[in-house]
C-alpha positions as CSV (number, residue, x, y, z in Angstrom):
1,X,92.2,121.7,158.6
2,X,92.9,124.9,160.1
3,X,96.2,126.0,161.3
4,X,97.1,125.5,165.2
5,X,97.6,129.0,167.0
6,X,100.7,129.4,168.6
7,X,98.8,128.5,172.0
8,X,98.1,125.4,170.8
9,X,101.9,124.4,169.7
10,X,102.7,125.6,172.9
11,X,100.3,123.6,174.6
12,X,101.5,120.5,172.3
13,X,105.0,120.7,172.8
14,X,104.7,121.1,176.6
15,X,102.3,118.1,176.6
16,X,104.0,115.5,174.6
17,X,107.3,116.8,176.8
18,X,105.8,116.0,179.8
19,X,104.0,112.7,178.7
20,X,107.9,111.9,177.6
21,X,109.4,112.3,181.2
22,X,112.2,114.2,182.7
23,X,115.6,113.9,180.9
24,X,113.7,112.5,178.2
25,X,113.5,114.3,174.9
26,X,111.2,114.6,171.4
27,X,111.5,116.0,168.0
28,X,109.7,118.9,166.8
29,X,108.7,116.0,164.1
30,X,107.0,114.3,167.0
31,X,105.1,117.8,167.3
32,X,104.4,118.8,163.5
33,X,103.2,114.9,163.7
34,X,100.6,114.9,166.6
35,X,99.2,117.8,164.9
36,X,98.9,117.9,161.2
37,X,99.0,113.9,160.9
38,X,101.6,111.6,159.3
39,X,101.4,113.2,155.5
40,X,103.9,115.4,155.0
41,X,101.6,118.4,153.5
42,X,99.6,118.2,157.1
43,X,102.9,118.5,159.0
44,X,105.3,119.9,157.5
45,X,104.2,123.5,157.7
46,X,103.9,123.4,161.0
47,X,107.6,123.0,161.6
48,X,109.2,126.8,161.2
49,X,105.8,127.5,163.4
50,X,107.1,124.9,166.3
51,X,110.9,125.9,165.6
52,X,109.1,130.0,166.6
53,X,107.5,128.4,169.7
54,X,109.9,126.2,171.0
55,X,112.3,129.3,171.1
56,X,109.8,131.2,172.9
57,X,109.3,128.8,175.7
58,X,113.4,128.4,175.7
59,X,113.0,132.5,176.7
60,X,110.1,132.1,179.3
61,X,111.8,129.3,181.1
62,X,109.3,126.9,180.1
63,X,111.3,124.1,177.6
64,X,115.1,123.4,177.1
65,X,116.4,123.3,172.9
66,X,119.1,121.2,172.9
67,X,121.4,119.6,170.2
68,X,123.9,117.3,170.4
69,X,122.3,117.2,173.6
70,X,123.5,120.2,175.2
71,X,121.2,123.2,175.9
72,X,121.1,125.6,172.6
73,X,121.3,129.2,172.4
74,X,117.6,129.8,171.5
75,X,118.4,133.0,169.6
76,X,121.7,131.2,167.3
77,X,121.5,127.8,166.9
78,X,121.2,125.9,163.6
79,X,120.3,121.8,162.4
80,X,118.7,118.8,164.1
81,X,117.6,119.7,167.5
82,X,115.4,118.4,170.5
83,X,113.0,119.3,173.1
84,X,113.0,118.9,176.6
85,X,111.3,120.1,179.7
86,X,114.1,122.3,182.1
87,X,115.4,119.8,184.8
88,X,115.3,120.6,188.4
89,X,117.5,124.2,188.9
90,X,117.9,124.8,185.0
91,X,117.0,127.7,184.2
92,X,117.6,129.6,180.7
93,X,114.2,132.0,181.1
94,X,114.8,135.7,180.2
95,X,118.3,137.7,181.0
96,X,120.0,134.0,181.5
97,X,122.3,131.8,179.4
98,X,123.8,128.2,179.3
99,X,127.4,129.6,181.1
100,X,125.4,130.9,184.1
């Protein structure tokens, strides 16, 4: 198997976010998983990959990071975290932050 480009984790993570539903939220498991398959060799390299991605789309405005289900600084956060699409007037794309 050949390893997905950062398009296509992209691409992954904003589909399975979408196919979830606004408010609703999924694991970067759920991504490493869709991908690379329920055996832990197939998806667990993927997940520093998503972890790189999911912070990118954080900075383009594009996905929400939370944990403990509050938005995350995508530059400083650590542990379990989720994935969400931004709600209606969120916005935490470049030059923004959760206190504006």
């Amino acid at each position: 198997m050949t390893r997905p480009t950062d398009e296509d984790l992209a691409e992954t993570i904003l589909h399975l976010a979408a196919e979830r539903g606004d408010g609703r939220t999924l694991g970067p498991m759920d991504v490493a998983r869709s991908l690379g398959g329920d055996h832990p060799d197939g998806w667990r390299p993927l997940m520093q990959p998503i972890r790189r991605v999911a912070v990118q789309l954080m900075k383009d405005g594009r996905l929400v990071i939370t944990r403990k289900g509050r938005p995350v600084d995508p530059d400083d956060f650590r542990g379990v975290y989720r994935l969400r699409l931004p709600e209606a007037g969120e916005d935490y794309g470049p030059g923004k932050s959760e206190s504006e």
